[in-house]
Phi, psi and omega in degrees: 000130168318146144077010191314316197276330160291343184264341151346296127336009211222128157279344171246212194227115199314322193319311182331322181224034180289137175104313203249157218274135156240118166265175175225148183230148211214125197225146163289118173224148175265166181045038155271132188297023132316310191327301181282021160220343185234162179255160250316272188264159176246110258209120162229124169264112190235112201289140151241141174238140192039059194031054179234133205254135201252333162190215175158181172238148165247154197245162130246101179289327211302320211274247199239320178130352202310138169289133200256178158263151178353295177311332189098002163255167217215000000 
């Protein structure tokens, strides 16, 4: 399935929403607890469905990319 290892990371279940439109808005953010383990920028992907915000990821791009959950934990 696309995006399989983001939907890992997810508190609901991609089933919900197969068919149906998810935007995603994507922030550069400082003083993310990724901070106390990885150096330098951090990436929060936050998935909405009907402007409701439904789960999202954390990033580190410098590093492999793996999606973190929000919190920074995995």
């Amino acid at each position: 399935m696309p995006g399989e290892q983001e939907w890992h990371v997810q508190p609901v279940e991609p089933e919900e929403y197969i068919g149906k439109r998810l935007d995603r808005v994507r922030f550069v953010v400082g003083s993310h607890p990724l901070n106390s383990r990885l150096e330098g920028e951090i990436n929060v992907t936050v998935f909405l469905y009907e402007e409701e915000v439904i789960g999202g990821i954390s990033f580190a791009p410098d590093y492999d990319g793996a999606p973190y959950y929000l919190d920074s934990s995995y």
